[in-house]
BADOLO-922871 format. One record per residue: z, y, x of N, C-alpha, C, O in turn; residue in one letter. Coordinates in steps of 0.001 Angstrom, whole numbers, plus 500000, padded with zeros to 6 digits. Layout:
<nodes>
ZYXZYXZYXZYXA...
</nodes>
This chain:
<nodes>
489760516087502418489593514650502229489045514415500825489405515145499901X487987513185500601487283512931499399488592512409498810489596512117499459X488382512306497028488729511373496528488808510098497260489870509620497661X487844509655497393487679508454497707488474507875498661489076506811498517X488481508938500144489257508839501048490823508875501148491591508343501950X491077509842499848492180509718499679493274508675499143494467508490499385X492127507957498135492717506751497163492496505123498766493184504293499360X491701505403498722492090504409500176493377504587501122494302503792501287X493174505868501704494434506413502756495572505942501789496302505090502294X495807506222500816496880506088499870497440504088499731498541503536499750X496036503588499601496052501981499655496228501745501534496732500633501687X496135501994502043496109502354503816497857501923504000498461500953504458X498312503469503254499987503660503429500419502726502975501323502207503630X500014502047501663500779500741501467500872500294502026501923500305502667X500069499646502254500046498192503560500683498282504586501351497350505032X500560499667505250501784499855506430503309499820505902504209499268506534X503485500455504707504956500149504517505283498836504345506288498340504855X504259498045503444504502496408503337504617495991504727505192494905504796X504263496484505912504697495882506714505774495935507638506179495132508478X506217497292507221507448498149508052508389497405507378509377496989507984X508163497102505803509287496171504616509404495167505031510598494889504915X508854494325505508508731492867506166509926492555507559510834491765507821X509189493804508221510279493825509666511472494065509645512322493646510430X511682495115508278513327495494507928513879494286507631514901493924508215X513089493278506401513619492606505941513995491278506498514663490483505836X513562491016507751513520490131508944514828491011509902515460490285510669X515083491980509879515951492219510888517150492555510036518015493336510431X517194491917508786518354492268507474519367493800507496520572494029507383X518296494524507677517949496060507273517911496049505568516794496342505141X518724495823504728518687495582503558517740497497503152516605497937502966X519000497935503208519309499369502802517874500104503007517380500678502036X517095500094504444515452500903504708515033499795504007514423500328503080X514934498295503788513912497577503252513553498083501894512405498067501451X514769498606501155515118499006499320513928500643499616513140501011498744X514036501164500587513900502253499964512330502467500246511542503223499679X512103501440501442510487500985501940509590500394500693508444500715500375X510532499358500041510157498761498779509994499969497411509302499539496488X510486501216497242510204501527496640509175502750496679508557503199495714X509112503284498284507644503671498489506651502877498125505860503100497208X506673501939498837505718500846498479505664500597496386504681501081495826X506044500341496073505942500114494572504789501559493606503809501564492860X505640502490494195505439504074494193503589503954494539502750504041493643X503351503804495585502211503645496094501458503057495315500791503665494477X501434501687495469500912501159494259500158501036493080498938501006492916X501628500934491834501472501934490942500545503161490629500096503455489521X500321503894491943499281505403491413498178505053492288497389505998492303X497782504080493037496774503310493920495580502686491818494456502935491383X496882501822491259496115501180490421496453501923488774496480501281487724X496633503065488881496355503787487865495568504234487202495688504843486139X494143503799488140492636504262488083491982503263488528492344502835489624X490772502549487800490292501269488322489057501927489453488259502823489181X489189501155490829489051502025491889486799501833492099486127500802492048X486493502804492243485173503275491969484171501937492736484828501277493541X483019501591492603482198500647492706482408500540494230482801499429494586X482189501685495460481464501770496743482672501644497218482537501540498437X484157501577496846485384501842497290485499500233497173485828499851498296X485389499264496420485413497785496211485809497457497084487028497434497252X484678496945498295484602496010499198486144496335499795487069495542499620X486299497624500534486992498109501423488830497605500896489664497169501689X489026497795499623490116498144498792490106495795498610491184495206498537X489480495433498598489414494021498673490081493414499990490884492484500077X489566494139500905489431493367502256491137494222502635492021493482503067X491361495267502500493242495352501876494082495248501696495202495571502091X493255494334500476494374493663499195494571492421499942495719491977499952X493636491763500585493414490665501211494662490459502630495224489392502878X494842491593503304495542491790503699497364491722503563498274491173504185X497215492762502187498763493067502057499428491682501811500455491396502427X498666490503500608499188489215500367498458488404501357498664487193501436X
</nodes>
C-alpha cells in the first residue's frame, strides 16, 4: 500500500469508528464508546501529524465532510 493509500485508509478507519462511537453512544455503551473514542482520537492525531499531500485533498475533504 502507497503512502498515500495508507494515510487515507488510516482517515477511512476514523470515520468508521466515529461511527461505531455514535451507535455505542446511542445504545449507552459508555465503556466501548471510551475506548472507540480513544481509537478514534489516536487516529486522528497521526492522520494530522503531516499536512496531507496536494492529490490526497479533495478525497481527505469529502471525509472530513463526512465525519462532522
Amino acid at each position: 500500500m502507497s503512502a498515500l493509500g495508507a494515510r487515507t485508509a488510516s482517515l477511512e478507519r476514523a470515520l468508521s469508528v466515529t461511527r461505531s462511537l455514535c451507535e455505542r453512544v446511542e445504545q449507552g455503551d459508555w465503556g466501548a464508546a471510551a475506548g472507540l473514542e480513544a481509537e478514534r482520537r489516536q487516529l486522528l492525531e497521526d492522520f494530522f501529524a503531516a499536512r496531507p499531500p496536494p492529490e490526497e485533498l479533495g478525497h481527505v475533504v469529502a471525509l472530513l465532510k463526512d465525519l462532522i
